[in-house]
TORMI-924927 format. One record per residue (C-alpha): residue in one letter; x, y, z. Coordinates in Angstrom, 2 decimals. Layout:
N
<atom 'A'; <X; Y; Z>>
...
% end
This chain:
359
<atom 'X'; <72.08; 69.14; 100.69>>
<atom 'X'; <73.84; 67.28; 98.26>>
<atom 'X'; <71.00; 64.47; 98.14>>
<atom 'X'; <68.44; 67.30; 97.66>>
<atom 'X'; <69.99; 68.55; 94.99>>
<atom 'X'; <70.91; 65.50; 93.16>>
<atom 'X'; <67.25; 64.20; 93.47>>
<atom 'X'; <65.88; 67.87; 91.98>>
<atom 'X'; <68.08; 67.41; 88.88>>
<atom 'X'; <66.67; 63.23; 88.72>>
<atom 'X'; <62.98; 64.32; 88.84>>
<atom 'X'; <63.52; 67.46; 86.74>>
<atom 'X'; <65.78; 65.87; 83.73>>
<atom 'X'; <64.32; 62.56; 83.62>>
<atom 'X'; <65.39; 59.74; 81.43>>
<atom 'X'; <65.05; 62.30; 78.29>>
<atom 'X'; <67.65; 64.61; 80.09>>
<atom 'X'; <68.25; 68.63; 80.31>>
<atom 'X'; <70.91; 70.84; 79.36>>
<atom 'X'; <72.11; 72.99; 82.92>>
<atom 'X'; <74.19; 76.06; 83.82>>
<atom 'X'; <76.52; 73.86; 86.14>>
<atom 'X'; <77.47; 76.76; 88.41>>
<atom 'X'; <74.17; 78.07; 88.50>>
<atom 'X'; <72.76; 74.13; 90.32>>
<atom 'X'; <76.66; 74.12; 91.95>>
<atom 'X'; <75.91; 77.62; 93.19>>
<atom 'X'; <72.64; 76.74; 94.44>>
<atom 'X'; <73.91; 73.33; 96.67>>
<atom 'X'; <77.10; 75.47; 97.56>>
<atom 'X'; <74.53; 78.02; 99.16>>
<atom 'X'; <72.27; 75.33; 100.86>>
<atom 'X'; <75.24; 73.84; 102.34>>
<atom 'X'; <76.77; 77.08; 103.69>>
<atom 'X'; <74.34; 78.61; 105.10>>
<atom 'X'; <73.35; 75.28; 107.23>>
<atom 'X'; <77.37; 74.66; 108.39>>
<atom 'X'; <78.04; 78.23; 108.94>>
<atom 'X'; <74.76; 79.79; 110.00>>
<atom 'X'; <72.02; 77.12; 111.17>>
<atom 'X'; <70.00; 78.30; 108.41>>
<atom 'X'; <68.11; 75.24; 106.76>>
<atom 'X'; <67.51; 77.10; 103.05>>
<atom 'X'; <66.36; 74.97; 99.65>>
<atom 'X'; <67.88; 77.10; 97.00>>
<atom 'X'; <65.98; 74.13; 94.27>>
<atom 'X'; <62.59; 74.42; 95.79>>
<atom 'X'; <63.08; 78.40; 96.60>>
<atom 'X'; <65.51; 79.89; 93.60>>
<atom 'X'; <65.08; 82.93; 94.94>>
<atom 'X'; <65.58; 82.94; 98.60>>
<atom 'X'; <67.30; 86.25; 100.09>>
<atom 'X'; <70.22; 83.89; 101.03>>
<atom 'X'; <70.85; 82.87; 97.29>>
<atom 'X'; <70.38; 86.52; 95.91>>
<atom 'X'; <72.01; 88.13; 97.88>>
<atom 'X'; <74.88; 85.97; 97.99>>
<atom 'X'; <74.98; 85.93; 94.17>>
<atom 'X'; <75.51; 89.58; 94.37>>
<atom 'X'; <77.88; 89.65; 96.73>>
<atom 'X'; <80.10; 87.64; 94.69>>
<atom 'X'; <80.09; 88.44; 91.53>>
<atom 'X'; <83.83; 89.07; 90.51>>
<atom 'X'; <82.72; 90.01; 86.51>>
<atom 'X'; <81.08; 93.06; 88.05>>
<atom 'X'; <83.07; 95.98; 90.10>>
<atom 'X'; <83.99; 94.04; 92.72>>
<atom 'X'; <87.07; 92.75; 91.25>>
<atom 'X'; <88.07; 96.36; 90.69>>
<atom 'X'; <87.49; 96.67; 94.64>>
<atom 'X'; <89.35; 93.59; 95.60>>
<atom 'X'; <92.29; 94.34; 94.16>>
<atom 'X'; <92.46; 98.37; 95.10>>
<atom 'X'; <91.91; 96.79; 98.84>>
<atom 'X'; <94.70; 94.34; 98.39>>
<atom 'X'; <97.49; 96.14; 96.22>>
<atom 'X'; <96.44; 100.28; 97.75>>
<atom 'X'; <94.83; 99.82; 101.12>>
<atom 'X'; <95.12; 103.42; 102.24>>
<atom 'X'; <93.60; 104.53; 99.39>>
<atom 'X'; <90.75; 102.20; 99.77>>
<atom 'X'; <90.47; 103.89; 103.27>>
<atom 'X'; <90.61; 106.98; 102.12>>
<atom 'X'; <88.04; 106.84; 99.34>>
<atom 'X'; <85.84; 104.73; 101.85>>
<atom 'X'; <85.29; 102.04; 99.04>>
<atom 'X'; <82.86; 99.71; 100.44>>
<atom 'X'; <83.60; 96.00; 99.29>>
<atom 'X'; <79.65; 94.71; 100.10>>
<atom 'X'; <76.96; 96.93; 99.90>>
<atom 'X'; <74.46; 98.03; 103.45>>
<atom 'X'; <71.74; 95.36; 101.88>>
<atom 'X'; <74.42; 92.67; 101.74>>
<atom 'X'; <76.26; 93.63; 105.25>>
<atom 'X'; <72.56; 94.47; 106.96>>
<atom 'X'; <71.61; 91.24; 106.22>>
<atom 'X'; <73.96; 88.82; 106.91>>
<atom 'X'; <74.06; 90.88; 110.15>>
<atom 'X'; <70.47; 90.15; 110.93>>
<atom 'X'; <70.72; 86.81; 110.06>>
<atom 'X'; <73.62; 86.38; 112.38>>
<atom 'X'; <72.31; 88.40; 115.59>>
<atom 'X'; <68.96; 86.47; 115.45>>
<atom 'X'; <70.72; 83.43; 115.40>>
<atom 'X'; <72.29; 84.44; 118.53>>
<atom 'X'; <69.50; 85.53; 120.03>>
<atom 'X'; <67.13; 82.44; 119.41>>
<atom 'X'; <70.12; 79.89; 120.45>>
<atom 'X'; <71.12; 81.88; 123.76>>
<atom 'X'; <67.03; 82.50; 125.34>>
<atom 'X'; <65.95; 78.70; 123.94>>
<atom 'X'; <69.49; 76.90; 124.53>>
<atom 'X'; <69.74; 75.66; 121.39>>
<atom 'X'; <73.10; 73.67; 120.05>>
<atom 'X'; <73.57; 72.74; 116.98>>
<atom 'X'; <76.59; 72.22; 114.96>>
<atom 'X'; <77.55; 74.79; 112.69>>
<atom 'X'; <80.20; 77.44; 112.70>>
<atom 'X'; <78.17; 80.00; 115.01>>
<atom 'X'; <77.57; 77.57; 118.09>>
<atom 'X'; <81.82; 77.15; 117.80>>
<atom 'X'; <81.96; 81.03; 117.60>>
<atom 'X'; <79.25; 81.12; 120.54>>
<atom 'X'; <81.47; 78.32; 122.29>>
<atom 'X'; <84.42; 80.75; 122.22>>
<atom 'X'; <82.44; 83.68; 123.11>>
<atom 'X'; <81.34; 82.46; 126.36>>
<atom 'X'; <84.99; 81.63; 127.43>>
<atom 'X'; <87.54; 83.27; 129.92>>
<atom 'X'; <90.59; 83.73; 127.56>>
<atom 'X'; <88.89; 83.71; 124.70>>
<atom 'X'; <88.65; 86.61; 122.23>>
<atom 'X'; <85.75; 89.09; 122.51>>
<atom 'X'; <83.50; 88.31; 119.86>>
<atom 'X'; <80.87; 90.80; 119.34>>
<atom 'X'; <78.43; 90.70; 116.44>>
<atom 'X'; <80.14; 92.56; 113.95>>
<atom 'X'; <83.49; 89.99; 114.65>>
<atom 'X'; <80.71; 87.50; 114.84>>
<atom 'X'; <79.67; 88.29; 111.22>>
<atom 'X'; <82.54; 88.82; 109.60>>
<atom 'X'; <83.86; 85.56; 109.95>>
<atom 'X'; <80.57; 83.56; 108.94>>
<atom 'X'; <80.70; 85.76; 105.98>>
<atom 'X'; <84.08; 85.14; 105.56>>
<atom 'X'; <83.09; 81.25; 105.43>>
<atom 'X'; <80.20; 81.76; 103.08>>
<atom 'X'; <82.30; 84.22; 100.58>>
<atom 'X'; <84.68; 80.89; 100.24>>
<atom 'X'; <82.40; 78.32; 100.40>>
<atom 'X'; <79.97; 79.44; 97.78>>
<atom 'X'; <81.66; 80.99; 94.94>>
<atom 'X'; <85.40; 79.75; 94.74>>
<atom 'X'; <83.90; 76.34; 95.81>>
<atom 'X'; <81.15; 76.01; 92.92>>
<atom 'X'; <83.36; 76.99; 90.65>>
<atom 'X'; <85.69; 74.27; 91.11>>
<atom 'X'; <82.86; 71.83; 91.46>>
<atom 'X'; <81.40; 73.27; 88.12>>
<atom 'X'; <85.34; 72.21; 86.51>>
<atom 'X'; <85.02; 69.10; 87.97>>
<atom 'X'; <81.69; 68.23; 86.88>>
<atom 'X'; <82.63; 69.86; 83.25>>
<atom 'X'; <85.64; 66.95; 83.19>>
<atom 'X'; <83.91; 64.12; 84.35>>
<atom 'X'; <80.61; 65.17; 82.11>>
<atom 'X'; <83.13; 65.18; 78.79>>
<atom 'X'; <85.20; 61.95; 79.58>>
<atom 'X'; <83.32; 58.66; 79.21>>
<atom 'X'; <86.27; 56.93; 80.85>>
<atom 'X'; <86.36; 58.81; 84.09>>
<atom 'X'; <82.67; 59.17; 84.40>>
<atom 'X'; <82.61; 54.96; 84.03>>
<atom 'X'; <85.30; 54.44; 86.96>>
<atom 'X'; <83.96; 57.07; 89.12>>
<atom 'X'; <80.34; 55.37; 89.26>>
<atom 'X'; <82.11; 51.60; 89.67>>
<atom 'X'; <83.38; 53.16; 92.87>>
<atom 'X'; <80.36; 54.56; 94.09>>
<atom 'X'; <78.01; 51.73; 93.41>>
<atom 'X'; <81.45; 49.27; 95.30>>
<atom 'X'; <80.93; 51.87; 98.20>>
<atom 'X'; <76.87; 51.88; 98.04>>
<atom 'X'; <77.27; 48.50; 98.03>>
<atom 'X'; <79.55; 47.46; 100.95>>
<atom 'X'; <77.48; 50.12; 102.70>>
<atom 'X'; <73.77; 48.89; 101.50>>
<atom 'X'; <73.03; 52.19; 99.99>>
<atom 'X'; <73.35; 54.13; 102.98>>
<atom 'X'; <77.02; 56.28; 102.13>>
<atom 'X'; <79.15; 57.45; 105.38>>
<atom 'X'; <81.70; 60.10; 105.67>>
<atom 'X'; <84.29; 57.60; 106.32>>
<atom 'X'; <83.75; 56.09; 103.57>>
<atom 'X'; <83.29; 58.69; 100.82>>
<atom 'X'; <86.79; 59.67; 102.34>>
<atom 'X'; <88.22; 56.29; 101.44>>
<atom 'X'; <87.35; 56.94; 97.85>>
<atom 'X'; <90.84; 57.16; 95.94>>
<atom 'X'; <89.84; 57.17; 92.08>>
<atom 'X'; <87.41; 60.30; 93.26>>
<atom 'X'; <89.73; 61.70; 95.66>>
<atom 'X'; <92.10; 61.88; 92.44>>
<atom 'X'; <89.95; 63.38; 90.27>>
<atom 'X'; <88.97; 66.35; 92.48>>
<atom 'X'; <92.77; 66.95; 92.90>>
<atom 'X'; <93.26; 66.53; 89.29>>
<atom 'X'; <90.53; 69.09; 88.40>>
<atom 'X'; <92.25; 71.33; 90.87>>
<atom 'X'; <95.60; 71.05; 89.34>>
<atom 'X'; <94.51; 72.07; 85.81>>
<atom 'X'; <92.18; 74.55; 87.78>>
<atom 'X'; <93.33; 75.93; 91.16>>
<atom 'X'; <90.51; 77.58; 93.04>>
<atom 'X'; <93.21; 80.78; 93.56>>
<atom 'X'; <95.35; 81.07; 90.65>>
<atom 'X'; <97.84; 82.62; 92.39>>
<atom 'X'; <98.99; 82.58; 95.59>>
<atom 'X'; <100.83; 86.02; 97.97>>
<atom 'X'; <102.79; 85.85; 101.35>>
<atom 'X'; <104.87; 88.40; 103.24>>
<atom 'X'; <108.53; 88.42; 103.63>>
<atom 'X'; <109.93; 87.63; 107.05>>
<atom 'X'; <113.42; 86.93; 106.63>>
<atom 'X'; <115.84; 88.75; 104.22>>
<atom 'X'; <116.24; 86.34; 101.16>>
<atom 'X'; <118.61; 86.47; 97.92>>
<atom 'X'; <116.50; 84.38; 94.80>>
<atom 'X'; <118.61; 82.88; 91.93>>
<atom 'X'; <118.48; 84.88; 88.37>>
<atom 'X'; <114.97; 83.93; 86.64>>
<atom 'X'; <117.59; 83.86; 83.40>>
<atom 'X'; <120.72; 82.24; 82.50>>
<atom 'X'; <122.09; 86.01; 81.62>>
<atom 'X'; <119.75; 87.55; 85.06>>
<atom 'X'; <121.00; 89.07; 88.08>>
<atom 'X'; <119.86; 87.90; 91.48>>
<atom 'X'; <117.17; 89.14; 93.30>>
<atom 'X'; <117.05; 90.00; 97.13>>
<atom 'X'; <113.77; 90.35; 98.98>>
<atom 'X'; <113.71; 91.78; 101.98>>
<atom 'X'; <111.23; 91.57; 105.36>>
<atom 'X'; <107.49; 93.32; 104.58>>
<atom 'X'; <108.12; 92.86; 101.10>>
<atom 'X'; <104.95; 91.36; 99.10>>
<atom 'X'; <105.98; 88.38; 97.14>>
<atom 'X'; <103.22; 86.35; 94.40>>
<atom 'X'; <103.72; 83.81; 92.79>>
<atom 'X'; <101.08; 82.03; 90.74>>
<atom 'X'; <99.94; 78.29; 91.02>>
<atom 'X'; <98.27; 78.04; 87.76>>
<atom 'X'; <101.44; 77.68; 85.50>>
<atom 'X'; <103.34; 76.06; 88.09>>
<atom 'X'; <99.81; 73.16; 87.51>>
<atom 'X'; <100.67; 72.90; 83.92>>
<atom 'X'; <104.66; 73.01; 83.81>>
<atom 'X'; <106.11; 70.13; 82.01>>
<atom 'X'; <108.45; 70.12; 84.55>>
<atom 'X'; <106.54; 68.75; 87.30>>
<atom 'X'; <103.30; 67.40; 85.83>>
<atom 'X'; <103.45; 64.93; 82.37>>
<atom 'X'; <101.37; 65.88; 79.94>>
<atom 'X'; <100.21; 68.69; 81.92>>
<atom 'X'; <97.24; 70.05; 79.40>>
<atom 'X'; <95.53; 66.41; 79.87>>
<atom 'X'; <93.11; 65.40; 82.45>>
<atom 'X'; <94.36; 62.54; 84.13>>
<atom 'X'; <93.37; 61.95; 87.66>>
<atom 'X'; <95.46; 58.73; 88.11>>
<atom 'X'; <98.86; 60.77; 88.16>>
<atom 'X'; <97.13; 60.92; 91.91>>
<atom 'X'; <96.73; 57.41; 92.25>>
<atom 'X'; <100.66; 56.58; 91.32>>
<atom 'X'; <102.66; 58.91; 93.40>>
<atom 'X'; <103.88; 61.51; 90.36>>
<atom 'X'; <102.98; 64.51; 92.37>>
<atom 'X'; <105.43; 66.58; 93.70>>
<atom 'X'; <103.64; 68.28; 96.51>>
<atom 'X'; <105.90; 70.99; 96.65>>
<atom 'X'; <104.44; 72.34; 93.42>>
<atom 'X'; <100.67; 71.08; 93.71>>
<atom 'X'; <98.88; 74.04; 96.23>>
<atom 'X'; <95.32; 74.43; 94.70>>
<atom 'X'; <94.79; 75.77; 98.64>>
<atom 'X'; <98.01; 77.65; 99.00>>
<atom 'X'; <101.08; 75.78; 100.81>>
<atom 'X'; <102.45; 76.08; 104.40>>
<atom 'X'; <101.56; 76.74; 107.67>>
<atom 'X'; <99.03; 79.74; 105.81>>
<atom 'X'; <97.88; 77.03; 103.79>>
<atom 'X'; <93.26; 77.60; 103.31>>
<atom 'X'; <91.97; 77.02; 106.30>>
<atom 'X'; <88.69; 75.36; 104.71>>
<atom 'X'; <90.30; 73.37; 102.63>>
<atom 'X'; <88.85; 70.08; 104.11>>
<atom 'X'; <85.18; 71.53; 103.86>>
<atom 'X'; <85.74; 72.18; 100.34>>
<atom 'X'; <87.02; 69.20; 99.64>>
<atom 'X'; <84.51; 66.93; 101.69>>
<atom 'X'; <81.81; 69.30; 100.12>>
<atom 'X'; <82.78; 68.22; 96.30>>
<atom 'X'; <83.12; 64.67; 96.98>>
<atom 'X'; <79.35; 64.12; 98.81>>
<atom 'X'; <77.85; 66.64; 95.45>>
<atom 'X'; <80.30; 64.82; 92.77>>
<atom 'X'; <79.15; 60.57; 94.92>>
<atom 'X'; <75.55; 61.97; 95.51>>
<atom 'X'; <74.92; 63.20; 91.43>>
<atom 'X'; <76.80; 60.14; 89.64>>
<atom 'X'; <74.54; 57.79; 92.27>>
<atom 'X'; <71.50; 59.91; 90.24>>
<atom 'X'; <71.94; 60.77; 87.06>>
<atom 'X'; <74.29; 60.36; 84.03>>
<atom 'X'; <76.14; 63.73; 82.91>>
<atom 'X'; <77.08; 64.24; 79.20>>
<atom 'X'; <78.13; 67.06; 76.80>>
<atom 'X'; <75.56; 69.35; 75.19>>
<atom 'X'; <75.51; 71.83; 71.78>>
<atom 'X'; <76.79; 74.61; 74.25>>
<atom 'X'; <79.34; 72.49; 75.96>>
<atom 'X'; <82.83; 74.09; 75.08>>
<atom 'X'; <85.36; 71.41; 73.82>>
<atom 'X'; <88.23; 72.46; 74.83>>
<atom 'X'; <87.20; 74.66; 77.44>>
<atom 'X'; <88.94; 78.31; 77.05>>
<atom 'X'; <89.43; 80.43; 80.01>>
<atom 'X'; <88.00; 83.61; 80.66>>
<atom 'X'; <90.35; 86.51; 81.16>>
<atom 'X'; <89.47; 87.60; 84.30>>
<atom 'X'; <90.52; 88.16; 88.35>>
<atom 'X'; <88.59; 84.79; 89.27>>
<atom 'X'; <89.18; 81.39; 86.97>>
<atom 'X'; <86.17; 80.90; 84.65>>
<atom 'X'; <84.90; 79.50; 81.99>>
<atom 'X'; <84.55; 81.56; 79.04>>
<atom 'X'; <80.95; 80.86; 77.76>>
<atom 'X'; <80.08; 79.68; 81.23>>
<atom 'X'; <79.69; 75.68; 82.23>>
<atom 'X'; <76.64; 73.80; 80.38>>
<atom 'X'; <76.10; 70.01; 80.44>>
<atom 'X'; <73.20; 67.66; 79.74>>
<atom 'X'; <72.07; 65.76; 82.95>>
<atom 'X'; <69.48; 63.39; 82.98>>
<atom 'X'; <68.13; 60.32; 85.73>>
<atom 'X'; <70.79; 57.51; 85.72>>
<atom 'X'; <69.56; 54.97; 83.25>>
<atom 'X'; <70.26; 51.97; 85.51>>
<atom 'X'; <67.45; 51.52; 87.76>>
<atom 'X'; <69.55; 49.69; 90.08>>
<atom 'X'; <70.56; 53.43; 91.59>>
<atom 'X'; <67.15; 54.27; 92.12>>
<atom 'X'; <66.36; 51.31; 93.61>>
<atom 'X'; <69.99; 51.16; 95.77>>
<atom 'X'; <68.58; 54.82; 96.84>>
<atom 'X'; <65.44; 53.71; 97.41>>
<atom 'X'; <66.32; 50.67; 99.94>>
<atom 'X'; <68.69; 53.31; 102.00>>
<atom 'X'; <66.15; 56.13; 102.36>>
<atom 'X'; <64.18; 53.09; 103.86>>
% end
């Protein structure tokens, strides 16, 4: 996915370039590469804009519309969501997915078909003793689940990191020295291992995520009766108590001077010399609750960010907002959305490195 859609934005830009809406192409691979790892669907959201799979999923996560409104009467009044039967998705969005999920099934159980995605593990689990009874509304939910995460909270922080990297000459230039060192100790044909071994662009996907946590805040439940110091030197302390609700928000604890130097200042190599108090950094949450898919995510910005510097050259545009201001909203966005110019990498060494591994 990521190769398809780096190569779209190579051959569309050219050497002259084009100015993009970032999470509109991030939204785009983030959908491709969904709905192949959670639903066996192969779907080219470049070639085919608009597929059912992309349009529907745009609508079903749109947090500037009402469905912020929803989220958080289902999360802070639950019975009254029940009682007003407020529907999160609507039938066209839930019928769907459904479809998509029970033909699935029903292909992959008559013809045998295996294939590694998140429905054959589901299928896996299905078919065992003690395993839980997963029937095709469970069955949905949870690929839904997957797809909610992986394709709007997840281009959003790739459309940060891009919006960084686009704007800083410096960490654009180191970046591509490590992926033309991997390309070429691998002769232009990248692994997994070793896009994993990457530590300048392992540190500046966490450093995007520190000045922009996918979740800017995070909530647990009480399970153990707790007294917390006074907030102020003149405060009284402050007992919470088991079922109690407790959030706390990891976007100011990213950009306290307390734990992070220079905290309003991109600088991914605070990763790369141990400054980071892990305690405080939880772009994924912390703990044994800690984002289950935090390792897709991850895995899924590295291959875009390796696969698009191997391409093309990124740069800021007329609409490119320096500094970026933060829209006031449920979700973390840009105000004025994400726009950079992308055009084919000038080099031709990278088409040619490309060239020799896709032969």
């Amino acid at each position: 996915c990521a190769e398809n859609f780096a190569n779209f934005v190579a051959t569309q830009s050219g050497k002259v370039g084009k100015t993009y809406d970032i999470k509109d192409l991030l939204c785009r691979y983030a959908n491709d590469t969904v709905a192949t790892c959670a639903f066996g669907i192969d779907v080219d959201s470049f070639k085919n804009p608009n597929n059912e799979f992309f349009v529907l999923g745009r609508k079903a996560v749109n947090f500037d519309s009402i469905l912020s409104f929803k989220f958080l009467i289902y999360r802070n009044f639950p019975l009254l969501a029940k009682l007003l039967k407020l529907r999160m998705f609507g039938p066209k969005v839930e019928n769907f997915f459904k479809e998509v999920v029970s033909g699935t099934l029903k292909v992959r159980d008559e013809q045998g078909i295996v294939r590694p995605d998140m429905i054959q593990l589901m299928m896996e689990i299905r078919n065992k003793d003690n395993g839980p009874e997963f029937n095709i509304d469970e069955m949905t939910a949870q690929a839904f689940v997957f797809f909610l995460a992986g394709f709007d909270s997840v281009s959003t922080a790739m459309s940060f990191m891009m919006h960084h990297v686009g704007i800083d000459s410096n960490v654009q230039s180191k970046l591509r020295e490590e992926i033309d060192d991997v390309l070429r100790q691998t002769n232009g044909k990248p692994t997994y291992e070793a896009i994993n071994r990457m530590k300048y662009l392992d540190a500046v996907i966490n450093e995007s995520l520190r000045m922009y946590p996918t979740v800017p805040f995070l909530d647990r439940i009480c399970v153990k009766e707790t007294e917390l110091p006074p907030a102020t030197p003149d405060g009284e302390p402050i007992t919470i108590k088991p079922g109690d609700i407790i959030w706390f928000a990891s976007f100011p604890l990213h950009r306290d001077p307390k734990y992070f130097s220079h905290p309003e200042k991109f600088d991914p190599d605070r990763f790369l010399n141990g400054n980071v108090n892990n305690l405080v950094y939880m772009p994924f949450g912390i703990g044994p609750r800690v984002c289950i898919g935090n390792r897709f995510a991850l895995m899924e910005s590295k291959i875009m960010l390796f696969y698009l510097l191997w391409r093309c050259d990124l740069e800021p545009d007329v609409k490119t907002r320096i500094p970026m201001i933060l829209k006031k909203t449920f979700s973390m966005l840009a105000d004025g959305g994400f726009w950079l110019k992308l055009q084919a990498r000038k080099s031709e060494a990278a088409v040619t490195q490309l060239s020799n591994g896709q032969n």
